[in-house]
MIDOSE-1310 file (N, C-alpha, C; in nm, 2 decimals, decimal comma, always signed):
residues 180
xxxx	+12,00/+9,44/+13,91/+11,89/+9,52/+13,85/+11,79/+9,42/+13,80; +11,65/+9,45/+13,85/+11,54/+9,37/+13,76/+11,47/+9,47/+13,69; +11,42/+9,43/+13,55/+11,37/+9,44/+13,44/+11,18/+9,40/+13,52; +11,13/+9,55/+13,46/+10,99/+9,52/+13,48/+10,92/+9,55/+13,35
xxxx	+10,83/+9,49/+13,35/+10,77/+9,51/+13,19/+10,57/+9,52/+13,20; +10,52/+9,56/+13,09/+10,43/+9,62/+13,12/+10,33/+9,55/+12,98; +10,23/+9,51/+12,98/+10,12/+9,54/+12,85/+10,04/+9,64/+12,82; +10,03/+9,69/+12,73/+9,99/+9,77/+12,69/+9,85/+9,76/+12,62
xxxx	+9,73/+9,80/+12,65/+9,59/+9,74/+12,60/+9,57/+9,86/+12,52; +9,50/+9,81/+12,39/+9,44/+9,89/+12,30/+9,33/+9,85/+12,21; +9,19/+9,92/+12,24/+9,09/+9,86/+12,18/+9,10/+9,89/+12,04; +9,10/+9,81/+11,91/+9,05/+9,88/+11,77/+8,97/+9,79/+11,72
xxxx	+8,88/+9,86/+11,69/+8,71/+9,85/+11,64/+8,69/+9,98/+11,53; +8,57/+9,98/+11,51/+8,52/+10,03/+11,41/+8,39/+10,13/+11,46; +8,38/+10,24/+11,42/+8,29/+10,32/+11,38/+8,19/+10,29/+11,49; +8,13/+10,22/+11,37/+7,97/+10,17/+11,39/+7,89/+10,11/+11,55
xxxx	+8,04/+10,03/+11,64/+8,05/+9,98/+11,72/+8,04/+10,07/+11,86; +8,05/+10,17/+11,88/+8,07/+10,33/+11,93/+7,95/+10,32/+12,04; +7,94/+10,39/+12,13/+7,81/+10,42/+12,17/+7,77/+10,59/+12,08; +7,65/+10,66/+12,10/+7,60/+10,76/+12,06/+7,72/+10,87/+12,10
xxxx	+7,76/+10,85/+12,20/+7,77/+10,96/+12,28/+7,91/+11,00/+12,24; +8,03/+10,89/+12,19/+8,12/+10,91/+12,19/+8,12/+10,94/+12,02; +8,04/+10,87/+11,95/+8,03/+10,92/+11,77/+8,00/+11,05/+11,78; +7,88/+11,13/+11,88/+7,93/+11,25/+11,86/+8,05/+11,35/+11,91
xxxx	+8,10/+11,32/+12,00/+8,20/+11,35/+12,06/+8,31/+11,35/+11,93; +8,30/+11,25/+11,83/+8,40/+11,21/+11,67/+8,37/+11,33/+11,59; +8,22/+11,36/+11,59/+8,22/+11,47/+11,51/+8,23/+11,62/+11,54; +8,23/+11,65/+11,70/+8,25/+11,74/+11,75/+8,39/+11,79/+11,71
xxxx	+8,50/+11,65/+11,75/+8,66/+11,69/+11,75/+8,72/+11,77/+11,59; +8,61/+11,66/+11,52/+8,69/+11,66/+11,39/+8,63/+11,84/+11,36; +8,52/+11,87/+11,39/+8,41/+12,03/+11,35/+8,57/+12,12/+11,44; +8,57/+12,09/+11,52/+8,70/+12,22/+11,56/+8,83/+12,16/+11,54
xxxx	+8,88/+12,04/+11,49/+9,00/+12,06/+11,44/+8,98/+12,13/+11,33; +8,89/+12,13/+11,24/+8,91/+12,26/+11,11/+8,92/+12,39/+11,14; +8,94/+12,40/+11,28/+8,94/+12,56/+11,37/+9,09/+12,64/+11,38; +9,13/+12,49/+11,38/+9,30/+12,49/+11,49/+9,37/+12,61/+11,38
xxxx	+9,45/+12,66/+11,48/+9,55/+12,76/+11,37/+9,72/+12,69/+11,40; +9,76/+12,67/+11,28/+9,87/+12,61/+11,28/+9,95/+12,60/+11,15; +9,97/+12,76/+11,14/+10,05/+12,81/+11,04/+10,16/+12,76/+11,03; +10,25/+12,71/+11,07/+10,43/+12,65/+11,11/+10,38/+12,46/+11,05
xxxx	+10,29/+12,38/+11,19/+10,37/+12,27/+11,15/+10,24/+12,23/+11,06; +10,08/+12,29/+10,98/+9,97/+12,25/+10,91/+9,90/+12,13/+10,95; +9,96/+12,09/+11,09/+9,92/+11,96/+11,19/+9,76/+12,04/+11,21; +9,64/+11,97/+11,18/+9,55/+11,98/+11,30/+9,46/+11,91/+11,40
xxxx	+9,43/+11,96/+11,53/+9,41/+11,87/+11,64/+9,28/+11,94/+11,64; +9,19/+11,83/+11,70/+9,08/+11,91/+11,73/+9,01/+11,79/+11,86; +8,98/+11,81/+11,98/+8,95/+11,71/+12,10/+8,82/+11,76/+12,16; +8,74/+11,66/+12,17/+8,62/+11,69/+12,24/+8,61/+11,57/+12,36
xxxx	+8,66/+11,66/+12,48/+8,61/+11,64/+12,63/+8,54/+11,65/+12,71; +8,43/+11,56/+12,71/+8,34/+11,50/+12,83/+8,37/+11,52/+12,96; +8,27/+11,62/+13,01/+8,28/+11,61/+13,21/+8,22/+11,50/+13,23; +8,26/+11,46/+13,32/+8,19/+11,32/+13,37/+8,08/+11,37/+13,54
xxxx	+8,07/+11,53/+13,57/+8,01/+11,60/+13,62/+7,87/+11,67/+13,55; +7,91/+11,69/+13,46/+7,82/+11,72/+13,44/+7,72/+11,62/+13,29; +7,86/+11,58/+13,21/+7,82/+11,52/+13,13/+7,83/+11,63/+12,97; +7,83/+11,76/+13,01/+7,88/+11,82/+12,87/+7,98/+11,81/+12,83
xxxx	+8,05/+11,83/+12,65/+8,11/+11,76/+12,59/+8,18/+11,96/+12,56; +8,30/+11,92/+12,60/+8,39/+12,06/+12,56/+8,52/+12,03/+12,43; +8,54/+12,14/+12,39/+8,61/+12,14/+12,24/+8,72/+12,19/+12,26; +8,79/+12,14/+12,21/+8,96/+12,26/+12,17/+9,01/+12,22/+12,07
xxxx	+9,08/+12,31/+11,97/+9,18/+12,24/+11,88/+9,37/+12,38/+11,94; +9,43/+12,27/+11,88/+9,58/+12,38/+11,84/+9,57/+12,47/+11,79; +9,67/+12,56/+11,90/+9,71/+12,71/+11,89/+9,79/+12,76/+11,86; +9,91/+12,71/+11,74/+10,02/+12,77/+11,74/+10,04/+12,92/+11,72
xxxx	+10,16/+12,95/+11,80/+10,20/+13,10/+11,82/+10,34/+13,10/+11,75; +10,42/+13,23/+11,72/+10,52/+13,22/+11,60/+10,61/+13,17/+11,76; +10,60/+13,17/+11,89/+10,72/+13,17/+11,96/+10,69/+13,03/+12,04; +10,68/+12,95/+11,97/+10,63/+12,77/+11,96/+10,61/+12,75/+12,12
xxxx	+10,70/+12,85/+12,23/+10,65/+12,78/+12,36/+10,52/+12,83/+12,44; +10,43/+12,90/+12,35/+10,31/+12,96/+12,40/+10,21/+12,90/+12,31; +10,23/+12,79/+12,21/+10,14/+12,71/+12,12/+10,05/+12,66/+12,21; +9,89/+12,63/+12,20/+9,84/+12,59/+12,33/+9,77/+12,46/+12,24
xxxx	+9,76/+12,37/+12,33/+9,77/+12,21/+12,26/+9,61/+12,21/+12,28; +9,55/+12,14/+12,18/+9,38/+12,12/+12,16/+9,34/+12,05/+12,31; +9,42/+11,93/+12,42/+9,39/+11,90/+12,50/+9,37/+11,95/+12,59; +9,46/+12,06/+12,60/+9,49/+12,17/+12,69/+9,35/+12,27/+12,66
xxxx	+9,35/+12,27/+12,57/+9,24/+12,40/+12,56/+9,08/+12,33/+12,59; +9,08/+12,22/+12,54/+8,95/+12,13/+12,59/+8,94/+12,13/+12,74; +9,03/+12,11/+12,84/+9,05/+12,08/+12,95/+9,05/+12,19/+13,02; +9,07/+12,30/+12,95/+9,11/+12,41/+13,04/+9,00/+12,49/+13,04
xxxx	+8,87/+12,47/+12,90/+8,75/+12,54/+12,92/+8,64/+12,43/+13,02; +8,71/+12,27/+13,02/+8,58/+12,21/+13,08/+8,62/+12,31/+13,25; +8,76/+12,32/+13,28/+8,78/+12,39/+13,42/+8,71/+12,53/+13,45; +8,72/+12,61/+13,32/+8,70/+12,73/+13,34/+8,56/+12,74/+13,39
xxxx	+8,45/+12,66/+13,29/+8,32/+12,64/+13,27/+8,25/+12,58/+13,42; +8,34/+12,48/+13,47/+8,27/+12,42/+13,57/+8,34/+12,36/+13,71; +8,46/+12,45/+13,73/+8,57/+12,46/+13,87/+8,66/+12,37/+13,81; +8,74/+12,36/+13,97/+8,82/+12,27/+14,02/+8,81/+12,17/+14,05
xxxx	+8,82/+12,04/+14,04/+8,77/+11,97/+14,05/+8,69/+11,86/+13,99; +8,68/+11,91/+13,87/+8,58/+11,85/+13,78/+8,66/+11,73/+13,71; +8,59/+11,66/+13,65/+8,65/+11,50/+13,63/+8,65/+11,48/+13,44; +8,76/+11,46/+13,41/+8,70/+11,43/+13,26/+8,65/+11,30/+13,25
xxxx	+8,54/+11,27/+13,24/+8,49/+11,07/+13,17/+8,57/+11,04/+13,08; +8,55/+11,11/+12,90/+8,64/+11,06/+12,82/+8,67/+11,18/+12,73; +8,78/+11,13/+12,64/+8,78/+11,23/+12,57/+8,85/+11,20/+12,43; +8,80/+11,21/+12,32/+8,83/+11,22/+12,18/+8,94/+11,28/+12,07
xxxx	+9,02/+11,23/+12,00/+9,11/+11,32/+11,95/+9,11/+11,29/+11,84; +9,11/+11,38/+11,71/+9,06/+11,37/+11,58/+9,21/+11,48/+11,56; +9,27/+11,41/+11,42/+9,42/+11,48/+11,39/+9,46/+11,47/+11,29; +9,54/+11,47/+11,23/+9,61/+11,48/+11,12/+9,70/+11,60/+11,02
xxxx	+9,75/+11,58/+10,94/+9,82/+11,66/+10,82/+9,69/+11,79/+10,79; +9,69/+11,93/+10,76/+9,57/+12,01/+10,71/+9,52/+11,91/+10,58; +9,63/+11,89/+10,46/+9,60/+11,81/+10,41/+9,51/+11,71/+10,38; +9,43/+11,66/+10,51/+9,41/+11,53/+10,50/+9,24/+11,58/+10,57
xxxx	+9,15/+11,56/+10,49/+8,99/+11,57/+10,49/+8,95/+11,44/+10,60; +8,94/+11,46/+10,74/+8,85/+11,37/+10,80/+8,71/+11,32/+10,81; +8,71/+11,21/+10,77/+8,55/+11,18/+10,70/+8,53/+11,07/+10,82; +8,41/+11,11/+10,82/+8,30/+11,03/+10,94/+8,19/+10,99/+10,89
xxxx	+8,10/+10,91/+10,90/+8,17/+10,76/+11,00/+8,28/+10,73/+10,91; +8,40/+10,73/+10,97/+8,52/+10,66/+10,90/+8,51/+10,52/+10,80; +8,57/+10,54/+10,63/+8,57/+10,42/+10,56/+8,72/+10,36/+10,59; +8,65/+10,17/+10,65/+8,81/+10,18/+10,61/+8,85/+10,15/+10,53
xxxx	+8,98/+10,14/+10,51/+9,04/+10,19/+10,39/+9,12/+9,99/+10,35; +9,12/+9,96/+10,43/+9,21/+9,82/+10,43/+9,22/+9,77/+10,55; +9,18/+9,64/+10,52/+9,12/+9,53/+10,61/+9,24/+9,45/+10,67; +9,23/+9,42/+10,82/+9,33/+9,37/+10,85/+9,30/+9,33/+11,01
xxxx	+9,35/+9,21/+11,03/+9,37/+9,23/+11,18/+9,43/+9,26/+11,27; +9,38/+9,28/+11,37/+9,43/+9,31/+11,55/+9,57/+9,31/+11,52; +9,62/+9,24/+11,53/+9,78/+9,20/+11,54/+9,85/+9,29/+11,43; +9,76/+9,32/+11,31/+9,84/+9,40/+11,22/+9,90/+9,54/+11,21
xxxx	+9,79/+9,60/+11,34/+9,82/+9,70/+11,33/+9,91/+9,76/+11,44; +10,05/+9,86/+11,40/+10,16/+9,91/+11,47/+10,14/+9,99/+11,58; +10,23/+9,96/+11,68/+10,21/+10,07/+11,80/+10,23/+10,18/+11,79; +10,33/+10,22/+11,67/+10,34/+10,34/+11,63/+10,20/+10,40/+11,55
xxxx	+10,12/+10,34/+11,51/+9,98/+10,41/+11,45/+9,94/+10,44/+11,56; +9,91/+10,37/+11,66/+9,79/+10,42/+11,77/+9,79/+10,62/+11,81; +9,73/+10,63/+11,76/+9,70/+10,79/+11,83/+9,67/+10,84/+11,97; +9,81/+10,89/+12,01/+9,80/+10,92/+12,10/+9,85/+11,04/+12,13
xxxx	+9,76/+11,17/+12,24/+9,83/+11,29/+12,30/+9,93/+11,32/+12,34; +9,99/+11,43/+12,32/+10,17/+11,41/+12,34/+10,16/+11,36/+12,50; +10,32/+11,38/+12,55/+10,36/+11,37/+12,70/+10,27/+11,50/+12,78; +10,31/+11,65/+12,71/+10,24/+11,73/+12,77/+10,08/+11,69/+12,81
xxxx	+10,02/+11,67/+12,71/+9,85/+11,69/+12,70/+9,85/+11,52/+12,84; +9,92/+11,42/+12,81/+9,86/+11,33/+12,90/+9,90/+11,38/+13,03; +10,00/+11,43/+13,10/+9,98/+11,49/+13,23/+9,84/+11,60/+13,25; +9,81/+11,66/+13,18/+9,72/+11,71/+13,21/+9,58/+11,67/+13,18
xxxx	+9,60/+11,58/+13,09/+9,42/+11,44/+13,10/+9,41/+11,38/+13,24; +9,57/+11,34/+13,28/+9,56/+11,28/+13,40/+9,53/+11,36/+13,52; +9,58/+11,48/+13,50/+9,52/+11,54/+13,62/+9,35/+11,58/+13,65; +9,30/+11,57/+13,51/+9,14/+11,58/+13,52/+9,10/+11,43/+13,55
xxxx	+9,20/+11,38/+13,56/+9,10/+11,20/+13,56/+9,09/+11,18/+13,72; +9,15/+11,29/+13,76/+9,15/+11,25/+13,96/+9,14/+11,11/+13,97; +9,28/+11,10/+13,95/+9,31/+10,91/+14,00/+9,24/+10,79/+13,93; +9,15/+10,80/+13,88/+9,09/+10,74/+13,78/+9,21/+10,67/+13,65
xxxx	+9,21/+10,59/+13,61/+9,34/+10,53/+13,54/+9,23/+10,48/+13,45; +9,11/+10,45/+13,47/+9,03/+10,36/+13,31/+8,96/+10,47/+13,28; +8,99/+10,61/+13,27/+8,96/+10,71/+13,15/+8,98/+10,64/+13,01; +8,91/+10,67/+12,90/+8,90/+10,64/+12,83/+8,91/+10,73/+12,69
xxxx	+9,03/+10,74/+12,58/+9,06/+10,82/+12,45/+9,02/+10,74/+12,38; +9,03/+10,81/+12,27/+8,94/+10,78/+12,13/+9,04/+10,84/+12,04; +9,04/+10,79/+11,93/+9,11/+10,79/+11,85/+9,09/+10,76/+11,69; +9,13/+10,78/+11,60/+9,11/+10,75/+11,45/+9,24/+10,70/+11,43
xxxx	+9,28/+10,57/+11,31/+9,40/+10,53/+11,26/+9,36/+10,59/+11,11; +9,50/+10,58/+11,04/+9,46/+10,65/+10,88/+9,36/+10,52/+10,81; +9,39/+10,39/+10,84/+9,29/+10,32/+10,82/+9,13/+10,30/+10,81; +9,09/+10,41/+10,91/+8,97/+10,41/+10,95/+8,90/+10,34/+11,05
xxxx	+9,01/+10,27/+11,13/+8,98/+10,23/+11,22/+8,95/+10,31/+11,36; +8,93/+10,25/+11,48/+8,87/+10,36/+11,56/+8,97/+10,26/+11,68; +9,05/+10,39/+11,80/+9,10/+10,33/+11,86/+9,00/+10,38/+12,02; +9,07/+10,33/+12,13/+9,04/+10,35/+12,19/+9,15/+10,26/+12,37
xxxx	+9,23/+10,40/+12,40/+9,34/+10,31/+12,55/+9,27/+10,42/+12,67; +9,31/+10,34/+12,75/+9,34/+10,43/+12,88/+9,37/+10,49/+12,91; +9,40/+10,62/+13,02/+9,48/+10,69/+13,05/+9,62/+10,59/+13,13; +9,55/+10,48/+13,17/+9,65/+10,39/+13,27/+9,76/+10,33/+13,18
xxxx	+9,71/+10,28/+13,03/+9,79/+10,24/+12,93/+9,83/+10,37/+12,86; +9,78/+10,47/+12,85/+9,85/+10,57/+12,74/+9,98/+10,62/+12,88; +9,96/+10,61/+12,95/+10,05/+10,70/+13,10/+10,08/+10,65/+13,14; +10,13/+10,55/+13,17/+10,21/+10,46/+13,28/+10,26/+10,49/+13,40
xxxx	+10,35/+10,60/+13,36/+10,43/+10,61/+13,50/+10,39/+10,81/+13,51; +10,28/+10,80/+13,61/+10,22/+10,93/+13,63/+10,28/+11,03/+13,77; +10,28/+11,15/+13,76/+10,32/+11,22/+13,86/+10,18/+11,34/+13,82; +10,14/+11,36/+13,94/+9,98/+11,41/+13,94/+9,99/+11,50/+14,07
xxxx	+9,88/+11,54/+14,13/+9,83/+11,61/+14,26/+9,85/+11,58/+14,36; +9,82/+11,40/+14,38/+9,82/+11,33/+14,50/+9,98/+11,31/+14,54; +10,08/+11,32/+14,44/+10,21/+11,34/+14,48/+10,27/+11,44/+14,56; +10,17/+11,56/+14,54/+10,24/+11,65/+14,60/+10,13/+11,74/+14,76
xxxx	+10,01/+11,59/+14,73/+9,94/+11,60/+14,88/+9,83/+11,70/+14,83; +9,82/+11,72/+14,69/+9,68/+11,81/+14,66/+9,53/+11,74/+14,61; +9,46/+11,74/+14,70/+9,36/+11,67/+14,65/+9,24/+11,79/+14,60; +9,18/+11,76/+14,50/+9,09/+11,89/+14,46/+8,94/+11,83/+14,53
């Protein structure tokens, strides 16, 4: 048996460094995660996804329901109005995810809170979409693997991986010979 191994890329930077388009995209997520309803776990998600078709910027946050397997996930709901809005086929460019505890007041442009470098920070901080929500980023990325997420650490730092690094090992459309 051989052992394969993999690196994992993750950009963290700051705020300020952003282009326009994705700082608003920051404030979008964070404006409808205050939306999300999530009476059970007080988590809120709120994601703003970019067509790369058209170039508008669509919103979702969490939908929990009391019977947890009909809760509809902010990526899911971002994704599923960029489809509704503008077919089959449509491509997401990038897309943003703003989260946390209800608890916890998201402030933009992010202060950070404590200085540190690259190397300091855990792979367990990096914010990332569950398993669910990335199958279905990937399936809007039509094969595309340098999609690009966004992210906040409690730091205030600002992340930013792939779908190729957040997903590694993907099962999508083209496995099952469906091309949109």
């Amino acid at each position: 048996m051989k052992a394969i191994s993999r690196t994992v890329t993750v950009w963290v930077g700051r705020f300020e460094d952003l282009d326009g388009v994705v700082k608003e995209m920051f404030y979008v997520a964070r404006e409808v995660r205050e939306k999300a309803q999530a009476p059970s776990s007080r988590y809120l998600v709120g994601v703003a996804a970019q067509s790369a078709n058209t170039g508008y910027v669509y919103r979702g946050c969490n939908v929990e329901r009391a019977s947890w397997t009909q809760t509809t996930h902010a990526e899911q709901n971002a994704l599923d109005s960029m489809v509704a809005a503008e077919g089959r086929g449509v491509k997401l460019a990038r897309l943003v995810l703003v989260a946390g505890p209800e608890s916890i007041d998201i402030v933009l442009p992010p202060v950070i809170t404590k200085k540190r470098e690259i190397w300091q920070v855990k792979f367990s901080e990096i914010p990332a979409p569950c398993g669910h929500c990335l199958q279905c980023i990937w399936e809007n990325c039509l094969e595309d693997g340098s999609v690009e997420m966004y992210g906040l650490l409690p730091t205030g730092e600002v992340t930013m991986v792939t779908i190729d690094n957040a997903f590694p090992l993907k099962f999508g459309p083209a496995d099952l010979g469906v091309k949109y």
